[in-house]
KEBA-161832 format. One record per residue: residue in three letters; x, y, z of N, C-alpha, C in turn. Coordinates in steps of 0.1 Angstrom, whole numbers, plus 5000, padded with zeros to 4 digits. Layout:
! residues N
AlaXYZXYZXYZ...
! end
This chain:
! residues 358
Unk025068148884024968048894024667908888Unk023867898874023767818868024967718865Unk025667798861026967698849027567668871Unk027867738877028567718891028267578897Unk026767548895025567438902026467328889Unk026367378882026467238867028067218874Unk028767268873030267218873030667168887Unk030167198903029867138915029367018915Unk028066978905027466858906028966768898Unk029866818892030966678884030966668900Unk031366718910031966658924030966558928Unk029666578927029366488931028366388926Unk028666418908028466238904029466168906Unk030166168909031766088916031266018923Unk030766078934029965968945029065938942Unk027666008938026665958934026365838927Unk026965858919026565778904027365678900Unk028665638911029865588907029365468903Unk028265378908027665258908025865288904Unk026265238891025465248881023965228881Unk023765098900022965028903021765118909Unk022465258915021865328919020865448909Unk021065428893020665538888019165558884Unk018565658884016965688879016565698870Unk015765618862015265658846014765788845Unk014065828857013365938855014166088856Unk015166098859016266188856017166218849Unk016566358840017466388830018666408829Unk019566358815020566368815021866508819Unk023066508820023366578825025066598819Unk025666728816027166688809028166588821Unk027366638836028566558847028366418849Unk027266388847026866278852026966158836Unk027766208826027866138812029266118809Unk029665988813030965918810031065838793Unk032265888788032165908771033465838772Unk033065718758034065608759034065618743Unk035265638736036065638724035265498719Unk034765438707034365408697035265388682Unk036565388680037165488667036565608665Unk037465668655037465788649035965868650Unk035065768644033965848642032965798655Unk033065748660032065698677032565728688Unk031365748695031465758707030365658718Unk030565608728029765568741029265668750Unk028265698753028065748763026765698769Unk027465668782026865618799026465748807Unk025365718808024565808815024065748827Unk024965808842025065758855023965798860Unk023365928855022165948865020765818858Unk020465838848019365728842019665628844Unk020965568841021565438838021765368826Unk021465518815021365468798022665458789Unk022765398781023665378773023265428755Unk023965508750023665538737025365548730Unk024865478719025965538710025965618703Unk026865718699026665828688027765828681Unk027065848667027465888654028166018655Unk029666018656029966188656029866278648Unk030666218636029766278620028266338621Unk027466248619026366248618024866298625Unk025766298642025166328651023466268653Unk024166108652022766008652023165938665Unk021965888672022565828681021665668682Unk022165578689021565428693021365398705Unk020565368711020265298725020865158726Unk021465148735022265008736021364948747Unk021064988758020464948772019064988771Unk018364848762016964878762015964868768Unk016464788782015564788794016264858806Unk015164798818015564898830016864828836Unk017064728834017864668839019564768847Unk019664748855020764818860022064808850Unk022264898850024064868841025364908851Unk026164798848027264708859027964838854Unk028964778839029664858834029964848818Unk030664918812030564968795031864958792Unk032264878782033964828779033764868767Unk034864898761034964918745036664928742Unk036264748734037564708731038064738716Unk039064768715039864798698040364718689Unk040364578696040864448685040564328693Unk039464248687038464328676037964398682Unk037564488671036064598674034864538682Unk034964578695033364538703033264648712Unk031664648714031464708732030764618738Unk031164638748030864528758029564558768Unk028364558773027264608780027064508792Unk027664508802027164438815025964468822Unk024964418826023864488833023564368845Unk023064388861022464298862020964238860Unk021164138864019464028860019564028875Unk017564018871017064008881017163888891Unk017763738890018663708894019763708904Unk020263878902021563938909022863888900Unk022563818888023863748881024363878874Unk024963858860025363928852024863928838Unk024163998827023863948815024864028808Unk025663998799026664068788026064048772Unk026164168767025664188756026964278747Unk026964198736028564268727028264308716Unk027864448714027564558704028864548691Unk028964598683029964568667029664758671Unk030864838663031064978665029665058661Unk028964968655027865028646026564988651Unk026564978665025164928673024864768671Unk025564708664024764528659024564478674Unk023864368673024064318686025064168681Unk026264128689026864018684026763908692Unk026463918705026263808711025463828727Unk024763748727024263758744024663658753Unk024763658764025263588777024863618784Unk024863508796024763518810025763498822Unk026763558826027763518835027563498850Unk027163368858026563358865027663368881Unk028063488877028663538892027763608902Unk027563608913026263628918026863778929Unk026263868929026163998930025264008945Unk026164098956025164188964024564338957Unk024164438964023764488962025264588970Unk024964688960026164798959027864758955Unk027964578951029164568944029264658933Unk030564618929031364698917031964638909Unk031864618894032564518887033164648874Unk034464518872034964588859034764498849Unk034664478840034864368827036264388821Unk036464288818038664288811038464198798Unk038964198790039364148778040064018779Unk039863918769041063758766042263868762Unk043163828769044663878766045663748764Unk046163728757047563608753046463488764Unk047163398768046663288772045063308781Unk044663438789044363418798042563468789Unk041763398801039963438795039563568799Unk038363578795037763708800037563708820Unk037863838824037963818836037263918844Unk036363948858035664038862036264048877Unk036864188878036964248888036064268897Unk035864238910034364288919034864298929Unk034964458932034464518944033264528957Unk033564468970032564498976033164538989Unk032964668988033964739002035064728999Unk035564659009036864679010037864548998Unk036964478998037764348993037564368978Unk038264348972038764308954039264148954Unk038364128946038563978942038363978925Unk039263858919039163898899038763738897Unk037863718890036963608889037363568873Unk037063458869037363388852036463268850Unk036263238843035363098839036062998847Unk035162898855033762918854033062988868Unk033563128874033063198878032563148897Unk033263048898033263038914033763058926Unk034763088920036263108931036763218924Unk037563308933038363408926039563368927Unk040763378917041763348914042863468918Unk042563568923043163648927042163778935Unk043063778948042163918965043163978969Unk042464098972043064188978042164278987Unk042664278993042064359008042364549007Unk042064619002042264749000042264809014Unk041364809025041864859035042964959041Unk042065119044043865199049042865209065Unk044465229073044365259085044465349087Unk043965489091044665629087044165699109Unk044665709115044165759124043865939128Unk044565959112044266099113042466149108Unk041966039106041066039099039665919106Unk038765989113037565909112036865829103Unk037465759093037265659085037765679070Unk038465619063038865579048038165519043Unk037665539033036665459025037165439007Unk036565299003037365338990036165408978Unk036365508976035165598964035365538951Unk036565498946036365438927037765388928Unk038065328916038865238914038965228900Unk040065148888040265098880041065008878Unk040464908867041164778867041364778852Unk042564798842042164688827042964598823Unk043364488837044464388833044964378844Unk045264198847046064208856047664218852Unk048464248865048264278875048164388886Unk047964518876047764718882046164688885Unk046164748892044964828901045164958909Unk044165038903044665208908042965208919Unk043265248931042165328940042565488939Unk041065478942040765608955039965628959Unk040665698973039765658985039465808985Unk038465848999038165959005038065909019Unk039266039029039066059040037766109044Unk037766099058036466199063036666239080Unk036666339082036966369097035666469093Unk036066539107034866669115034866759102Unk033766799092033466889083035166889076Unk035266809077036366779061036366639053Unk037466669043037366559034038466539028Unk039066469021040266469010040366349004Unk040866348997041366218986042866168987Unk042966008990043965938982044065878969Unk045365828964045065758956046565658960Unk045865498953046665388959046865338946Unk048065268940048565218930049365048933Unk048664968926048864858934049664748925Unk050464668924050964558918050364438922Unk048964378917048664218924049764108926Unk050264118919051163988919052563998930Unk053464128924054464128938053464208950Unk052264228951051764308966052464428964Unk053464478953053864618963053164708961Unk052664828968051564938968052265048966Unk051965148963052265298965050965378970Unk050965448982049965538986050565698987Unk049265798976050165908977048766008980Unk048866118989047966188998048166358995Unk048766378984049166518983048166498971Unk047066538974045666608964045366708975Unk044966808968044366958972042866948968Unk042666888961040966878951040966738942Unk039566698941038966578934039866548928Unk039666428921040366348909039866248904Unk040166228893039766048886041165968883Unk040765848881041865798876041565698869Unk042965618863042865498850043665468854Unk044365338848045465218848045765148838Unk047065148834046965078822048465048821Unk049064958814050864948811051664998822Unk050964938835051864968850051765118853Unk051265168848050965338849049765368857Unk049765458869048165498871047865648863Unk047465708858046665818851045865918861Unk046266028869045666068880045166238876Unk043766288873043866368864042666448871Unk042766628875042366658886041366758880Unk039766788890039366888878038866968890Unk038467098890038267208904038167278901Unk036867368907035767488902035767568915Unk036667698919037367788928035667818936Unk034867868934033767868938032567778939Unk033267668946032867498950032167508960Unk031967328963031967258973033367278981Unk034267308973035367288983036167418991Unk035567538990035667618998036067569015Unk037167659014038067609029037467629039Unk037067559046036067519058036667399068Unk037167379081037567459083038667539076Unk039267679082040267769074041367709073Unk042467599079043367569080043267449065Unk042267369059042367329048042367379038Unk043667279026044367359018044067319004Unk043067428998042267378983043667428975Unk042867438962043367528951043267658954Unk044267718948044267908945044867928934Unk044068018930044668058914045768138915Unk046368178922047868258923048868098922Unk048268008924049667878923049467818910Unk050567758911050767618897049667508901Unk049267428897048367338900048467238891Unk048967098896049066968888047766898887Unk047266898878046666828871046466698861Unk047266658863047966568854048866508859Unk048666358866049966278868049966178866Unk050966088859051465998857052165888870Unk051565808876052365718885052965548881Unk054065508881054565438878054265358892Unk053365228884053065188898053965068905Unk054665008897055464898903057065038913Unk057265138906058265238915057565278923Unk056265298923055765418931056265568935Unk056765558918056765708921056165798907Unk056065928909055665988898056866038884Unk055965978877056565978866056866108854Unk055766128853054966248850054266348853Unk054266478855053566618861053066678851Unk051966728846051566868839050966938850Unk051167028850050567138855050367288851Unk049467398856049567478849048767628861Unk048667748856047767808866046867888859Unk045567838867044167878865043468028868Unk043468108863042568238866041468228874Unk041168268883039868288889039368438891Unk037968398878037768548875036368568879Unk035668448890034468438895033468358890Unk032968328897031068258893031368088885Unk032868118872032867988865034267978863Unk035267968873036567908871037167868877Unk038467808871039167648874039067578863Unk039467418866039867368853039067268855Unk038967198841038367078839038866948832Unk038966848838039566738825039466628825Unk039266578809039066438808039966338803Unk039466228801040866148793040066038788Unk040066048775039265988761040065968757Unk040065798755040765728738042365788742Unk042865768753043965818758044665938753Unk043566038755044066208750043566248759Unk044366308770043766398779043366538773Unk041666568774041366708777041666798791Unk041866898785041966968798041467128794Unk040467208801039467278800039767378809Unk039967538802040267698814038767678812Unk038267648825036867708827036567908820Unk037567978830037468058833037568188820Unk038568108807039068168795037968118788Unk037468008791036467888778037667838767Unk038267818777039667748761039967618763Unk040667498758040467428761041967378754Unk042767238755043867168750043867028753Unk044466968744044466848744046066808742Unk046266688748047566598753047066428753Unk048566428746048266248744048866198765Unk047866078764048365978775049465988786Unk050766028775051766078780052666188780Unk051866268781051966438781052466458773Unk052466428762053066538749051466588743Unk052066718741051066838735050766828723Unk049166768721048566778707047766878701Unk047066988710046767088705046467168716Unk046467298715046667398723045567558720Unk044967588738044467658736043367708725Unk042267628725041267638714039867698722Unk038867758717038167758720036867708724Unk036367678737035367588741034367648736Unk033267568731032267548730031467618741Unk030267648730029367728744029967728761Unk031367818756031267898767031467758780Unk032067678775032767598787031367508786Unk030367488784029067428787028567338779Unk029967258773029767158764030867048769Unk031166918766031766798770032366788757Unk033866718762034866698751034466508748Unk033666488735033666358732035166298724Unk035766388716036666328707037266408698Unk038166338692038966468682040066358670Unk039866418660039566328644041266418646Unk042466398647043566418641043466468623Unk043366338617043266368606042066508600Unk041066498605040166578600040666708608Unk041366718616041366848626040166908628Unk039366828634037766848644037766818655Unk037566858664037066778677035466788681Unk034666698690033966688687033366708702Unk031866788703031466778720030366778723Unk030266738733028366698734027766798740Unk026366808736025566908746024266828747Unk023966888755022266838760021266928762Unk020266918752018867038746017566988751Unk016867018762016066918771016166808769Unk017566778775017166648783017666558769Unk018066608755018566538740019666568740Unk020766468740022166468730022066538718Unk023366628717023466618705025466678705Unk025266618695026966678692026966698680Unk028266828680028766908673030266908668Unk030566908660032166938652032367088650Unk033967088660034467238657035567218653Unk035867248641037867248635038167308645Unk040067248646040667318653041767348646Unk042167478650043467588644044467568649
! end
């Protein structure tokens, strides 16, 4: 029931933890509640949604750095590839923004203050100078998305996310991704009498055109990126999501189950499918999956095996063996070196480990 409890809670750092503003120092770290952001070859980020910590780790080495040295809340964690930076948004006490830009190897290269002024439970993304345009911040509050630029008073581009669903006693929007205008990927969660489900919305700012698609059976995360949304699904047969009432339709291990899609958001349609079917052999199965440095993991709870796929579903390795028994986190994977690389947590301590793969 242990590993059952650990794999239930990914469902619900989703909501928990989604807004960073809410997290506890005084609660230990956790594999669900730890979002791991590519660094090159040998680094890794990891955001820790329940504390609200930031560390970097040495994957070689298995050293790590604190980036978020006070209590200060942390907005969000960027980590861009040319040039080499990470980016550390937190707010000031204030309610503004302070930005702090790490070099791959912990330096600190620069501090700021971005004086966009924050309620309490917004949501921000940070975006990169791209060809003409400045650095720019996405912020969420409810329903509205507005994308902000120097000098930070007026938003230059809104959108109203709002669904009207009458099958449903309220839509709400649960997460979102932004890295560039003009894609934006949601998702929402319905909610009626003792149920729940997920959309996901795929958006074009500039022409307005949307795609809304409602065939999820179980959770999901998503990304956006080169007009693509990334919709990538993970579900533990002996959940939270046990069919309650009977007429709602989860996962079953006798079916195919897509995990993996690709949506082309200016067609609105899907582009891409992986799928595959999951054993349920009790207490610890179903699948699990992440998407790092644009390599989807994807994890048999139930075998402890695990594969990896680039961005766009071609197959980079196959069927390997997980780490303690499923109870470790996919940080990264060295091509050249043929290692991959995965985190565990030893009261409440990071550490990571290198396993070749065959």
């Amino acid at each position: 029931m242990k590993r059952l409890a650990y794999w239930c809670s990914i469902v619900l750092v989703t909501v928990l933890f989604s807004n960073y503003a809410y997290a506890d120092e005084s609660l230990p770290p956790s594999l669900g509640s730890t979002d791991i952001l590519s660094a090159g070859d040998h680094a890794a980020v990891l955001v820790d949604r329940t504390a609200g910590k930031v560390l970097l780790a040495d994957l070689q080495a298995n050293k790590f750095t604190s980036l978020s040295d006070d209590a200060s809340p942390v907005l969000d964690v960027e980590v861009v590839k040319q040039p080499e930076k990470i980016v550390l948004l937190k707010k000031t006490n204030r309610n503004t923004i302070s930005k702090t830009v790490f070099s791959y190897k912990g330096a600190i290269l620069s501090k700021t203050t971005i004086p966009l002024n924050l309620k309490d439970g917004d949501k921000i993304k940070w975006v990169a100078p791209a060809g003409k345009a400045n650095e720019r911040i996405m912020l969420q509050r409810l329903n509205d998305f507005n994308l902000y630029q120097y000098p930070w008073k007026k938003p230059s581009v809104s959108y109203d996310a709002k669904v009207v669903d009458n099958g449903w006693e309220s839509v709400s929007v649960l997460d979102w991704d932004f890295q560039g205008y003009p894609y934006l990927a949601i998702k929402y969660m319905a909610s009626g009498i003792m149920n729940q489900v997920y959309f996901a919305k795929a958006v074009n700012l500039y022409t307005k055109k949307e795609a809304l698609f409602k065939d999820f059976n179980t959770n999901f995360n998503l990304e956006i990126g080169g007009g693509n949304a990334l919709l990538f699904t993970s579900n533990v047969y002996e959940s939270v999501y046990q069919p309650f009432p009977p007429n709602v339709l989860r996962p079953k291990s006798t079916e195919i189950q897509p995990y993996y899609q690709i949506i082309n958001a200016d067609k609105g349609i899907k582009s891409k499918v992986l799928e595959g079917v999951f054993a349920d052999k009790g207490d610890h199965s179903g699948w699990q999956t992440e998407l790092i440095n644009n390599q989807l993991f994807v994890g048999d709870l139930a075998e402890h095996t695990w594969s990896l796929y680039s961005a766009n579903g071609s197959e980079i390795v196959t069927n390997q063996a997980w780490p303690g028994n499923s109870e470790s986190k996919f940080a990264g994977y060295n091509a050249a070196a043929g290692i991959g690389y995965f985190l565990e947590y030893h009261s409440g301590k990071a550490s990571i480990t290198a396993y070749p793969v065959h």
